[in-house]
C-alpha positions as CSV (number, residue, x, y, z in Angstrom):
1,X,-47.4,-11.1,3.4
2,X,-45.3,-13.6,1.5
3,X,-42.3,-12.3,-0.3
4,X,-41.1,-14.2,-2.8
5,X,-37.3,-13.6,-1.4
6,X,-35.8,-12.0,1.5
7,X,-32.4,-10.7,1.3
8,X,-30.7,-10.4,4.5
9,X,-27.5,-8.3,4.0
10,X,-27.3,-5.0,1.6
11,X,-23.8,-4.8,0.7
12,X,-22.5,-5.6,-3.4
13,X,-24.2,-9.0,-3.6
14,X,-27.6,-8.6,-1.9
15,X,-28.2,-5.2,-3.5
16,X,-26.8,-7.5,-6.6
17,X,-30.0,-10.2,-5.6
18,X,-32.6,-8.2,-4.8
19,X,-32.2,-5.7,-8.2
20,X,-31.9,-8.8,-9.9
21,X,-35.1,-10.8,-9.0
22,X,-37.1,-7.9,-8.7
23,X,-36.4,-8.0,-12.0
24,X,-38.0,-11.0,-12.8
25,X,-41.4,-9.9,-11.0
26,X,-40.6,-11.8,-7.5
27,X,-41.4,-9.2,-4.0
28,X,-38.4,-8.6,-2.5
29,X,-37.3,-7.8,1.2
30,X,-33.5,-6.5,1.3
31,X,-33.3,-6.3,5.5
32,X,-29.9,-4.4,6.4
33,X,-28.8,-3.9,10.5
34,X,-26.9,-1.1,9.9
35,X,-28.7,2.4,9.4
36,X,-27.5,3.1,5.9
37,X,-26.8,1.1,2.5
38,X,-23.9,-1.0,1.9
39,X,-21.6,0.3,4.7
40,X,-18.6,-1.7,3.6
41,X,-18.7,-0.7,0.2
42,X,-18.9,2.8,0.9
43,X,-15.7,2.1,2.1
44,X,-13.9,0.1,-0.5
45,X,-10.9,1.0,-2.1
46,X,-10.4,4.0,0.4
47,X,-13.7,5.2,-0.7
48,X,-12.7,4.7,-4.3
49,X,-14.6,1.4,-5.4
50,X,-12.8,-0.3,-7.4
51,X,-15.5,-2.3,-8.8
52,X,-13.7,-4.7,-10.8
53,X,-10.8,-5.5,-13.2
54,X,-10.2,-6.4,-16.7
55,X,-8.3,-9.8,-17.0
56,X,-10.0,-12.4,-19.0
57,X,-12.1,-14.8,-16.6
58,X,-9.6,-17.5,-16.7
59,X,-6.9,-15.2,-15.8
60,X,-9.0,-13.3,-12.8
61,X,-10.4,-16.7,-11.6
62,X,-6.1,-18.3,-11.4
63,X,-5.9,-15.1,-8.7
64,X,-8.8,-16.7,-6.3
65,X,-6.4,-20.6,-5.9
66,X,-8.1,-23.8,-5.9
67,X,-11.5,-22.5,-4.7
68,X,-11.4,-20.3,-7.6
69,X,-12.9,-23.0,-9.9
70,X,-16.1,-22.5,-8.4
71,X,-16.8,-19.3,-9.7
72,X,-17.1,-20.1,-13.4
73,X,-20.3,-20.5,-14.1
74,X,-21.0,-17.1,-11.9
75,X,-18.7,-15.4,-14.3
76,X,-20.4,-16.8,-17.2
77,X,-23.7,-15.5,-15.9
78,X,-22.5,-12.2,-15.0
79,X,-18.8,-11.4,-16.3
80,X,-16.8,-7.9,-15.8
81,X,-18.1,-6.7,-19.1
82,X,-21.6,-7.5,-17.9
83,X,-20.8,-5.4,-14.5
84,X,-19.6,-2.1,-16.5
85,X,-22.8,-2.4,-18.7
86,X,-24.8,-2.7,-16.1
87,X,-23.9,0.7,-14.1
88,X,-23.7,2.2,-17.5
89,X,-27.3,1.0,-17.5
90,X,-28.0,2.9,-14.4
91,X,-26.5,5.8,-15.3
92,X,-22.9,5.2,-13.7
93,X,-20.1,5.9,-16.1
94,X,-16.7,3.3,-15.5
95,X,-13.0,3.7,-16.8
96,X,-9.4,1.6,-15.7
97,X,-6.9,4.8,-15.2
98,X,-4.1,2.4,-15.2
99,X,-5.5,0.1,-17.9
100,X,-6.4,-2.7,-15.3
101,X,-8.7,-1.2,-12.5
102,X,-12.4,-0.2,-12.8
103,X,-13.6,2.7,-11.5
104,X,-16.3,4.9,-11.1
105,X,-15.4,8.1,-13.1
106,X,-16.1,9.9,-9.8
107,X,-13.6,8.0,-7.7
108,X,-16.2,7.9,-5.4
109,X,-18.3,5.2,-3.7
110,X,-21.4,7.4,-3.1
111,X,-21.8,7.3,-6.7
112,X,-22.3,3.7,-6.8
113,X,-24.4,3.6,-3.7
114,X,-26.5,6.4,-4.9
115,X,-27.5,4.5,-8.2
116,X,-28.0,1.7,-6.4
117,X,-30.7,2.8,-4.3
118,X,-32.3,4.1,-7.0
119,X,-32.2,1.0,-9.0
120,X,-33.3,-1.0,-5.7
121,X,-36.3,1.6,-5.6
122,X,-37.0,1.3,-9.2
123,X,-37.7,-2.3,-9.0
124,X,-40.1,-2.0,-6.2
125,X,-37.8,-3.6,-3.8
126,X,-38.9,-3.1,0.0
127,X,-36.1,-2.3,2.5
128,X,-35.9,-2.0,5.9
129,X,-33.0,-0.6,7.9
130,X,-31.7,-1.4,11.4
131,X,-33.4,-4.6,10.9
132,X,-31.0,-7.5,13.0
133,X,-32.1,-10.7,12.1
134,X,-31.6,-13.1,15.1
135,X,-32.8,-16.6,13.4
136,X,-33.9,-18.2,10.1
137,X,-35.9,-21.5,9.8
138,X,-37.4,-23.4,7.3
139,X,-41.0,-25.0,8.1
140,X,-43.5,-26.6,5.3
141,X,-41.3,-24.8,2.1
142,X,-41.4,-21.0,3.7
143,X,-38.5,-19.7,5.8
144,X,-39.4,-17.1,8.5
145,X,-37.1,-14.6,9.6
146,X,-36.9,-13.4,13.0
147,X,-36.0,-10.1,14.1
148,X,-36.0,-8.6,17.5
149,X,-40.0,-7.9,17.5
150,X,-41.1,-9.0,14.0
151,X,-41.4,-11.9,11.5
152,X,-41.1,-12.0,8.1
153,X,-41.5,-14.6,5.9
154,X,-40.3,-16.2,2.3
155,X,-40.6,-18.8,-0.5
156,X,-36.8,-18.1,-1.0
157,X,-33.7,-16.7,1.0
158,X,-30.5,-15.2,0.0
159,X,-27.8,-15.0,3.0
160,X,-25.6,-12.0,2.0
161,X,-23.8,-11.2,5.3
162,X,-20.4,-10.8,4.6
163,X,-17.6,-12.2,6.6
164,X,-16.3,-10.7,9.7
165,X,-14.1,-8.0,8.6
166,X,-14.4,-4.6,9.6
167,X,-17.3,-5.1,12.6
168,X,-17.0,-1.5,13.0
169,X,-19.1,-1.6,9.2
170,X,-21.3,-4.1,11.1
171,X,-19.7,-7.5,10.4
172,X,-20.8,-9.8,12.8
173,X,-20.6,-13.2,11.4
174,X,-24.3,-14.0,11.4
175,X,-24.3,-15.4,8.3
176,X,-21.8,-18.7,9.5
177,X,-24.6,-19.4,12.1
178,X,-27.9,-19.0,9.7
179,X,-26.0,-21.0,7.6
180,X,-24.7,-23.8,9.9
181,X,-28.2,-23.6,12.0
182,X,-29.8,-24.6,8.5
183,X,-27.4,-27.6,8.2
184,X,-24.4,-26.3,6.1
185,X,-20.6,-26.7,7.0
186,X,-18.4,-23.7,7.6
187,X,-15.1,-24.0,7.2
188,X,-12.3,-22.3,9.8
189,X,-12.3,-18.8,8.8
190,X,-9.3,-16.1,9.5
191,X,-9.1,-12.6,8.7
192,X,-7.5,-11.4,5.4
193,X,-6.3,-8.5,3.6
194,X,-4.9,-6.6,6.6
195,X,-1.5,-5.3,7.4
196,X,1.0,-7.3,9.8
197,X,3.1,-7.3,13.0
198,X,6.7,-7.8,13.1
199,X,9.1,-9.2,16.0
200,X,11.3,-6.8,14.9
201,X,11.3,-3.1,15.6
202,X,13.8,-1.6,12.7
203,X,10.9,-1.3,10.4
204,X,9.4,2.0,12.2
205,X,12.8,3.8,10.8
206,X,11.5,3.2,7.3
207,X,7.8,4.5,6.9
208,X,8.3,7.4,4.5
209,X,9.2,5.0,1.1
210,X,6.9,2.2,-0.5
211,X,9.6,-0.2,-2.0
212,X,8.0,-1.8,-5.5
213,X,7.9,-5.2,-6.6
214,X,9.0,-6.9,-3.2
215,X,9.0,-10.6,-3.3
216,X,7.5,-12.2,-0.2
217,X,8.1,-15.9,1.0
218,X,7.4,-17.6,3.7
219,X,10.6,-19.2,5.2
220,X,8.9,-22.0,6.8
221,X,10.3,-25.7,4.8
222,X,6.7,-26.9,4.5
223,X,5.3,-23.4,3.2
224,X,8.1,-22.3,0.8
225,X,6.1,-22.3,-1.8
226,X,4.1,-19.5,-0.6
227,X,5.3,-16.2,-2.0
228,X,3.4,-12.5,-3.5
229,X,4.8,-9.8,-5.1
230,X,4.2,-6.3,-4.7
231,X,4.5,-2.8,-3.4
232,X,5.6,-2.8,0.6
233,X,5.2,-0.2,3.0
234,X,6.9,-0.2,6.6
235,X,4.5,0.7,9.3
236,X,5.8,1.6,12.6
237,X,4.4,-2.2,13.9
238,X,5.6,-4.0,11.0
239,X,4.4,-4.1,7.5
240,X,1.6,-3.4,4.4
241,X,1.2,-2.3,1.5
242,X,-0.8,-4.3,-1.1
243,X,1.4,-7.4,-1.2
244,X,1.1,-7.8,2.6
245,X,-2.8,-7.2,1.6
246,X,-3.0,-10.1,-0.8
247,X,-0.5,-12.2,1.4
248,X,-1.7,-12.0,4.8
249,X,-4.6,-14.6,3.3
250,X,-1.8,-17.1,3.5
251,X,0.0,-16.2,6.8
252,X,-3.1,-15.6,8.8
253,X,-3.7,-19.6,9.1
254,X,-0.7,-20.3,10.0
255,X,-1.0,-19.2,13.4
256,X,-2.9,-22.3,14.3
257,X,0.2,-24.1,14.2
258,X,3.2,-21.4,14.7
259,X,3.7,-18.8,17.0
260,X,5.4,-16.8,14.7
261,X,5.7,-16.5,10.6
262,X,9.4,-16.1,9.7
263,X,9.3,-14.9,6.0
264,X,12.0,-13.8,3.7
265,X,11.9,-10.2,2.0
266,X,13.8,-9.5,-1.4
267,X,13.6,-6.0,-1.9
268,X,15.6,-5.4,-5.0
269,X,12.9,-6.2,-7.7
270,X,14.1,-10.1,-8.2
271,X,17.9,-9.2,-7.9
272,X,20.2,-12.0,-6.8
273,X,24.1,-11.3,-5.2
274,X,25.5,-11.9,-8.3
275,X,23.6,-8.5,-9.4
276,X,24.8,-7.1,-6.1
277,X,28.1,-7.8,-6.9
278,X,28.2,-6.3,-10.4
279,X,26.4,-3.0,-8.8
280,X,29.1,-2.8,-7.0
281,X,31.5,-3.4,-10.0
282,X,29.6,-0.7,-11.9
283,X,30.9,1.9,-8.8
284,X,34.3,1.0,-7.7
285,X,35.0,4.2,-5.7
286,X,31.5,4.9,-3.9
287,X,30.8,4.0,-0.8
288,X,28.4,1.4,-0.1
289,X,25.6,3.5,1.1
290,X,26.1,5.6,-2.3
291,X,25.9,2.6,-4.2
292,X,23.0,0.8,-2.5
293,X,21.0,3.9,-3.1
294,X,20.4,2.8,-6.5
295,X,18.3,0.1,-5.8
296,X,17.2,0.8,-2.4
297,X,15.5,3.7,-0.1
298,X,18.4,5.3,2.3
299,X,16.5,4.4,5.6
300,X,16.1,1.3,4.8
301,X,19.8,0.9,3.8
302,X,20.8,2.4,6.8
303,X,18.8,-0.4,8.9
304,X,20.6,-3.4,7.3
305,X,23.6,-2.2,7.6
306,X,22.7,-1.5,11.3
307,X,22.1,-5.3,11.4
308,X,24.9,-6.9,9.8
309,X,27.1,-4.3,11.3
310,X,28.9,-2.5,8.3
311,X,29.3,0.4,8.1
312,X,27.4,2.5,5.4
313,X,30.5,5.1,5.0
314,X,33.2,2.2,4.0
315,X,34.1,0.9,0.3
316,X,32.6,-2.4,-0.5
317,X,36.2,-3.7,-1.8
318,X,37.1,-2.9,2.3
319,X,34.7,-5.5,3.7
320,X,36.3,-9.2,4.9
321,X,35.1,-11.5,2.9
322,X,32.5,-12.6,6.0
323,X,30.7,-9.4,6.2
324,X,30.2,-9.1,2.4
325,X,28.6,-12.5,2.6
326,X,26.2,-10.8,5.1
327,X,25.6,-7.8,3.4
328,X,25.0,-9.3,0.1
329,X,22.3,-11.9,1.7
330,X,20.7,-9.4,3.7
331,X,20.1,-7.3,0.8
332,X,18.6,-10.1,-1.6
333,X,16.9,-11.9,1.7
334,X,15.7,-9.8,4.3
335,X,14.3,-11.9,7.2
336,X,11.6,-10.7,8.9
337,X,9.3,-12.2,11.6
338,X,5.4,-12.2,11.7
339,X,4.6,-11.9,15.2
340,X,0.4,-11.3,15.0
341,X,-1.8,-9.3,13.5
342,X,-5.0,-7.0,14.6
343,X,-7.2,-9.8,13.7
344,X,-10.9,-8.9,12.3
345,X,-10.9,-5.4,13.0
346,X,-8.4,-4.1,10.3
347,X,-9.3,-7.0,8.2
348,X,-10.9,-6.2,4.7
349,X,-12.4,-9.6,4.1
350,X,-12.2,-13.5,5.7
351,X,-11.2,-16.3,4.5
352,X,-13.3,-19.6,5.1
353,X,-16.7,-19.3,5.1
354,X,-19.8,-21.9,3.8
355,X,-18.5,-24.5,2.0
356,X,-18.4,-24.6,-1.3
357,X,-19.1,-28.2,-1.0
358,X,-22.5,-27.3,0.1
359,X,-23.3,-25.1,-3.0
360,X,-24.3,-25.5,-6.3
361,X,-22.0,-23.2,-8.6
362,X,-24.8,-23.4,-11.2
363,X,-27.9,-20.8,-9.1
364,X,-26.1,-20.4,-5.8
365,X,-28.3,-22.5,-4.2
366,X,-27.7,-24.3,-0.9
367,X,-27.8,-28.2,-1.9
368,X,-29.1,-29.0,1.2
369,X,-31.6,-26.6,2.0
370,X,-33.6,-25.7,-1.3
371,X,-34.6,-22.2,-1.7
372,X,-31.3,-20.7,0.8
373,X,-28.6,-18.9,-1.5
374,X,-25.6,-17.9,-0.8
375,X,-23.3,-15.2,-2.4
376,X,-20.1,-12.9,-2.0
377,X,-17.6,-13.2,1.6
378,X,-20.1,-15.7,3.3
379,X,-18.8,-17.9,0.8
380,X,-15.7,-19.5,1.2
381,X,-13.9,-17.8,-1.9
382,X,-11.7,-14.3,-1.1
383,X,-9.1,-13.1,-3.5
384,X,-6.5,-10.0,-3.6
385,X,-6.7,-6.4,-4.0
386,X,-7.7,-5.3,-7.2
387,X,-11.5,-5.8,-7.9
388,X,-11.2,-9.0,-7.3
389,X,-13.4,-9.5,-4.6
390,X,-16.0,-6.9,-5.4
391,X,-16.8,-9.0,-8.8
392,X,-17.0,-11.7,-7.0
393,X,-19.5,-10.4,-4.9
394,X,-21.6,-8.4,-7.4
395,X,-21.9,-11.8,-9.7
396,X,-22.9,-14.2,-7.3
397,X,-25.3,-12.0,-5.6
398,X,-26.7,-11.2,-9.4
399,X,-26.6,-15.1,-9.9
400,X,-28.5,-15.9,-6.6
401,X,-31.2,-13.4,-7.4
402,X,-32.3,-15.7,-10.6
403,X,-33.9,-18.2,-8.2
404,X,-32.6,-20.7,-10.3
């Protein structure tokens, strides 16, 4: 048999292309290694989903950086609205608890998955689990795809792989070598969304709070101008949270050339040491601890004062006029140093993938191999927490499955 496509990957954007042009009549293979449907989004968001978001396109596509051009046509062809009204369509109800986030009403990723499957079964689509694909070649306008003991083959191909994050969820990177094997560039890639190591060790005293709205920037001259802001949590290694989530995109790289990531922390929601200064103003008599209390967690207090050597129990007005110097820019700059990270393993998603370069925004098609399409982490486009990257996926796998 000849299928019209093969779909090799069933996470959000291959489910995404085979729904879609089995839609449009076309026989569709999904092939999936792993035993079940979409591991990895079973886990998303904690086993949440957070499908999506609601910021306008132009706003949602400013959160992906320079690459994030690339994905406006995609939006146009399938936008958030379009993703909502399509799981209403399949009887999945949506709402944003906090106004921004999508959700399933369940809070549960089996309920996507669930209607899913019965939408890939509704169209007629054939998959096959447990199903590794070792090669993909292109002979006389039909691609064959070679698993261990059988061959299929197709008039069209969608590579839906994913990246390598999470290989415990089956992420092996197989989709960099189809793709590079069929004469397409890949471009470095790095893991993302992760938490981080630190060189220092104070940061296991301070698990128990998540500090809002910290301000993250890389101390580095050359990469000043790299920064997040978010909710932080201490971790007995070092640091996450969701800023170190969205930021670790942008430290991860920098390994190639440094050994280790000194960044700067402010902590105090934007405050500089003239706000300090008047906090302490505002409470002449307390002590320093009492007053830093306000704007910081106690443990975390304690550990700075630890490392500039004041001590907690004293009156600010007490301190020489060195050591409030060091208090004050410890407080509004807390240095910290990135010394690794657990690479792929903990990793949500990659950064780097095919290039774009290669792609045409327009159908997803490869522009070098006609009838190859590519959509959602192969693709060299990742973004933050948030929905971000589950749109991302869902669209361009819908867009791929048009055949354009």
């Amino acid at each position: 048999m000849v299928y019209d496509l093969i779909v090799v990957g069933s996470g959000a954007c291959g489910i995404m292309a085979s729904i879609n042009a089995a839609s449009n009549n076309n026989k569709v293979l999904l092939l999936e290694q792993q035993s079940k449907l979409a591991p990895k989004l079973k886990a998303t968001g904690g086993g949440r989903c957070n499908l999506t978001n609601t910021l306008p396109q132009e706003q949602f596509i400013s959160k992906f950086g320079k690459n994030g051009r690339f994905m406006v046509d995609v939006l146009d062809y399938f936008s958030n609205e379009d993703l909502i009204n399509f799981f209403k369509s399949i009887g999945v109800q949506t709402h944003q608890p906090d106004g921004f986030r999508v959700f399933p009403i369940t809070h549960n990723s089996s309920t996507i998955i669930d209607a899913l499957k019965l939408e890939l079964n509704r169209k007629s689509v054939e998959v096959k689990y447990n199903s590794l694909v070792k090669d993909i070649t292109k002979n006389d306008d039909i691609f064959t795809v070679e698993l261990e003991d059988i061959k299929y083959i197709a008039k069209n191909i969608v590579i839906a792989t994913g990246g390598l994050g999470y290989s415990n969820l089956g992420a092996s990177g197989d989709g960099y070598r189809f793709a590079s094997n069929l004469g397409h560039k890949v471009t470095n890639t790095y893991p993302a969304m992760m938490p981080l190591d630190t060189k220092e060790d104070w940061t296991q005293y301070c698990t128990a709070d998540t500090i809002p709205k910290v301000k993250i920037t890389v101390d580095i001259k050359k990469y000043k101008k790299l920064s997040a802001i978010g909710d932080l949590i201490f971790t007995k290694n070092g640091i996450r949270g969701p800023v170190v989530l969205d930021f670790a995109r942008e430290i991860t790289p920098l390994f190639d050339k440094y050994e280790q990531i000194p960044i700067i922390l402010n902590m105090v929601k934007g405050k500089t040491q003239n706000d300090i200064l008047k906090l302490f103003k505002q409470y002449p008599t307390n002590t320093i601890i009492e007053v830093l209390q306000h704007i910081l967690p106690t443990s975390v207090i304690e550990q700075l004062l630890k490392i500039v050597e004041v001590d907690k129990a004293i009156n600010f007005k007490k301190l020489q006029g060195i050591k409030k110097e060091q208090l004050l820019n410890i407080i509004t700059n807390t240095p910290l140093t990135i010394s690794g990270h657990s690479g792929f393993k903990l990793a949500m998603i990659t950064r780097g993938g095919v290039s774009l370069k290669d792609i045409d925004p327009k159908t997803m098609q490869s522009k070098k191999v006609s009838g190859v399409y590519f959509c959602g982490e192969v693709v060299d486009i990742d973004g933050p927490c948030g929905g971000y990257n589950l749109q991302w996926a869902f669209s361009s796998g819908y867009l791929a499955g048009a055949l354009k």
